[in-house]
C-alpha positions in Angstrom: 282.3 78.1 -245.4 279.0 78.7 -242.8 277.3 81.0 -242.3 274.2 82.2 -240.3 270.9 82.9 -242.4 267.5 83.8 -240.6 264.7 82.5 -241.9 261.4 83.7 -240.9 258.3 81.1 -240.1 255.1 81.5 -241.4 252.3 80.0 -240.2 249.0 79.5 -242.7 245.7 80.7 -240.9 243.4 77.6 -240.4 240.8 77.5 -237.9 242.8 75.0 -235.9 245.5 77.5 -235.9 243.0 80.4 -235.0 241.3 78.7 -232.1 245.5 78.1 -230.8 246.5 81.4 -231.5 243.0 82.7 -229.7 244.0 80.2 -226.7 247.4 81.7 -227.0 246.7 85.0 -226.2 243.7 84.2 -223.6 246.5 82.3 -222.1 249.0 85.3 -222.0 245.5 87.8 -220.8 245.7 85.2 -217.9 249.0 85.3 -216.9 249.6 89.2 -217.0 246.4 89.4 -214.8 248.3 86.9 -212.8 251.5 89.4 -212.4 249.2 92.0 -211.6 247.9 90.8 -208.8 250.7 89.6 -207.6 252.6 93.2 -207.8 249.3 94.5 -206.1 249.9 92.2 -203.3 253.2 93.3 -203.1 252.9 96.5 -203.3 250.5 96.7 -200.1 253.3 94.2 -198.8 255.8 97.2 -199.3 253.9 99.8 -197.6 253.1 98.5 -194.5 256.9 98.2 -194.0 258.0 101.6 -193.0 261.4 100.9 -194.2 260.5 102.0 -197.7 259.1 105.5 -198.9 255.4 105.4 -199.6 255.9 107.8 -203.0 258.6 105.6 -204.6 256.9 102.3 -203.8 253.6 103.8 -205.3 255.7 105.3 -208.6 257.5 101.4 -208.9 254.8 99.8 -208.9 252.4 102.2 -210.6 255.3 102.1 -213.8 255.1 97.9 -213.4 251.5 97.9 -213.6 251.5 100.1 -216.7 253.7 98.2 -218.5 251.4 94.9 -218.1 248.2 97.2 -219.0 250.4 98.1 -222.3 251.0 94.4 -223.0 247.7 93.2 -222.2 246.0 96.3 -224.9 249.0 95.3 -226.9 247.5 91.0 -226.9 243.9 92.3 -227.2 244.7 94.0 -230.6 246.4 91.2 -231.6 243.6 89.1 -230.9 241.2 91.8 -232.7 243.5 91.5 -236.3 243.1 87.8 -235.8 239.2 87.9 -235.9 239.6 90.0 -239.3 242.2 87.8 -240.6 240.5 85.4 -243.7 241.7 81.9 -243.6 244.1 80.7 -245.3 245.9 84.2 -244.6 250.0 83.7 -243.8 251.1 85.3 -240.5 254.6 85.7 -239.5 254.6 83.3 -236.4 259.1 83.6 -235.5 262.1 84.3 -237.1 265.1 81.4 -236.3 268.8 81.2 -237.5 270.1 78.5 -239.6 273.5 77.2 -240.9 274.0 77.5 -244.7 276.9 76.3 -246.7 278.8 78.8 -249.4 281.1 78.2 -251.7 283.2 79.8 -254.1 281.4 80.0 -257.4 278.0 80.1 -255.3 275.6 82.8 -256.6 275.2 85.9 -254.1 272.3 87.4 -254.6 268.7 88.0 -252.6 267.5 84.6 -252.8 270.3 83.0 -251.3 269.4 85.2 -247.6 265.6 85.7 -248.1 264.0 82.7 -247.3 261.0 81.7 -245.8 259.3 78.5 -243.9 255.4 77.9 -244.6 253.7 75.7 -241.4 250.1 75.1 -241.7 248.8 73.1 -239.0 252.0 71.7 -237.8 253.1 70.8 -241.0 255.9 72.6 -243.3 254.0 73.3 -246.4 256.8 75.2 -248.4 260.0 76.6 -248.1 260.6 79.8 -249.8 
């Protein structure tokens, strides 16, 4: 029989991985600055067309424009723990599902369900 495991990914802290993970997140800074604008733009859009009311279109887009400040605080903290982070550090990089094969007889305990996928650099190190 199969059945669905998740495994999580880790990825070793090198400082090839750093200066991707920092260009990552500068990346991600960049596109929610992007969306920002862009609702700004659209938001003046909105309120010259009198079809809309003013307070709603200002309490949409105020809410939108909150939630990308959140997100952006959110990456900058990220990017903060990544400066303190010592190489060589393991950081949980995804979490995927994979097939696994049981059979009767198998042993059902925590190591058949807990396992874990060691990357460093691009390369699987370990599995877990």
């Amino acid at each position: 029989m199969e059945i669905i495991q998740k495994v999580v990914v880790k990825q070793v802290l090198t400082e090839t991985s750093k200066h991707e993970l920092i260009e990552y997140y500068n990346e991600q800074k960049r596109q929610i600055e992007q969306e920002c604008d862009q609702l700004h733009f659209e938001q003046k859009k909105m309120e010259r067309k009198s079809k809309f009311q003013p307070e709603r279109v200002a309490d949409y887009f105020t809410h939108e424009l909150e939630i990308r400040r959140e997100k952006k605080k959110l990456i900058q903290f990220q990017m903060e723990q990544l400066e303190v982070l010592e190489l060589g550090s393991e950081i949980r990089e995804r979490e995927l599902e994979t097939i696994i094969d049981i059979q009767v007889g198998d042993k059902w305990d925590k190591s058949i369900f807990d396992k874990t996928i060691v990357v460093k650099n691009g390369i699987i190190v370990e599995i877990r």
